[in-house]
C-alpha positions, -999 to 999 in steps of 0.1 A, spaced: 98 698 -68 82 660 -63 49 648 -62 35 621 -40 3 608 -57 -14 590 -32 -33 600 2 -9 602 35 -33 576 50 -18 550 26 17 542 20 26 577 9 30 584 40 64 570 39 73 584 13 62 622 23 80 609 52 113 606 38 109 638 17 107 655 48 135 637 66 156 651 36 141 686 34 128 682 0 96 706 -16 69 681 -27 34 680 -33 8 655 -23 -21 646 -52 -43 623 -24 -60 598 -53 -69 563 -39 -55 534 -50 -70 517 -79 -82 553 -94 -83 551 -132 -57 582 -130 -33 558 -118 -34 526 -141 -16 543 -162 12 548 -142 7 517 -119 -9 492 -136 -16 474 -106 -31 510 -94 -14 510 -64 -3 538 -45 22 558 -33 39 569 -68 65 597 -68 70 616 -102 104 633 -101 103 652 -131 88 631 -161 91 601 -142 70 581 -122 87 557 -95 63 532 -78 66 512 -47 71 531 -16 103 510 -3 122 513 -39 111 552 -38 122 557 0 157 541 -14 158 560 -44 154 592 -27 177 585 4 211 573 -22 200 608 -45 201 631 -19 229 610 2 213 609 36 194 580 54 214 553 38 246 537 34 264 536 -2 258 508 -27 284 482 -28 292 490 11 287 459 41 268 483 58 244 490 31 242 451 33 233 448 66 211 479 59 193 461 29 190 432 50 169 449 77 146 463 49 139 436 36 133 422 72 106 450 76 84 444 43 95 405 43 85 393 88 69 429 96 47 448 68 38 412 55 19 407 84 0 439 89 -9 439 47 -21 402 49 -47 414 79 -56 444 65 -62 427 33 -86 405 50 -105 430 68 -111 459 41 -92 448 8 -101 416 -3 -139 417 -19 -160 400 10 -160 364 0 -125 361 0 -119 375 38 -106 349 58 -104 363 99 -93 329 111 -57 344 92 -55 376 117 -42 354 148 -17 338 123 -6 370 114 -1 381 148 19 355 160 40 361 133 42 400 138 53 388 175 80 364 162 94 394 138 97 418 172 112 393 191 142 391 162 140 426 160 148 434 198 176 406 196 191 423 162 184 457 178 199 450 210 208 487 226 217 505 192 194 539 187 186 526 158 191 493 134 222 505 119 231 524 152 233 559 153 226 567 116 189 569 104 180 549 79 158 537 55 144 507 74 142 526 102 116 547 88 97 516 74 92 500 112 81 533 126 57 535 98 49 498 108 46 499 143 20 529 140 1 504 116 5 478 143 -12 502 170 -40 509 145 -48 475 141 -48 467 184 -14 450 184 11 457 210 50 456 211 58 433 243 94 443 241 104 476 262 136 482 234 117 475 210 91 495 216 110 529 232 130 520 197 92 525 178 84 551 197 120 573 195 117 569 157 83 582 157 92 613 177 116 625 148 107 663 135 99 647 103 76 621 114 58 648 131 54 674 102 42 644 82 14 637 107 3 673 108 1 671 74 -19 640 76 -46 657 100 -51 686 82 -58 670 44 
């Protein structure tokens, strides 16, 4: 069985995410980021981490990936052109999407006081606008980015675009959004937001 240290309002959420996309048992320890139980796992105390067995895998995107080519499902194979032009949409999400929601939410809750800058929050969302408007042209009428196969980065823009709601920004693009929205209606999305509300 895994564990997912780290509470399913961070990004372990993904990751619980993608354990229930592949019908996996796992456990959730909910310890915040920077706890002193973590450093020695994380040194940048971060969360999620996943321990599968003895071993401790950080960074939600490397663990998503990790789990999706062990258990075969979600992803494309290494070495493959479509697990190219999958990698290539993940790093779109963290690189033009997640960027822009972690530099804001930096600035309003992260960063120690001094350091908060809010003149940065329209800059982020003028590029968080830019990213959708590439997304809904590399998207085009596909179910999802690498057409009718769920994938990796597919789970990391839901996950986004529910960040993106929480923070007051809207998807202006109808595909784009009904996109959001039909990967957020998966079974597995679902039984991770139940077990959100009830830890």
């Amino acid at each position: 069985m895994y564990k997912v240290i780290g509470s399913l309002r961070t990004r372990a959420f993904r990751v619980a995410w993608m354990l229930n996309e592949l019908a996996q048992s796992f456990t959730v320890d909910p310890v915040p980021p920077r706890d002193a139980s973590i450093t020695s796992l994380n040194p940048s105390g971060k969360v999620p981490i996943l321990l599968d067995g003895t071993d401790a895998i950080i960074d939600s995107v490397a663990i998503c990936q990790y789990l999706a080519d062990k258990h075969g499902q979600c992803t494309f194979p290494a070495g493959t052109i479509e697990r190219a032009h999958q990698d290539s949409f993940t790093q779109f999400a963290t690189d033009d999407v997640e960027s822009c929601l972690w530099t804001v939410s930096k600035h309003k809750f992260v960063l120690p006081e001094a350091l908060r800058v809010p003149a940065v929050m329209e800059a982020c969302h003028y590029d968080f606008d830019r990213a959708m408007e590439s997304l809904a042209k590399r998207l085009s009428s596909k179910n999802y980015v690498m057409g009718d196969t769920f994938t990796v980065p597919d789970l990391l823009l839901g996950h986004c675009g529910g960040w993106a709601e929480s923070i007051g920004w809207t998807v202006n693009d109808p595909a784009v959004a009904d996109y959001i929205s039909r990967v957020r209606m998966r079974p597995a999305f679902l039984k991770t937001i139940a077990a959100r509300k009830q830890a």
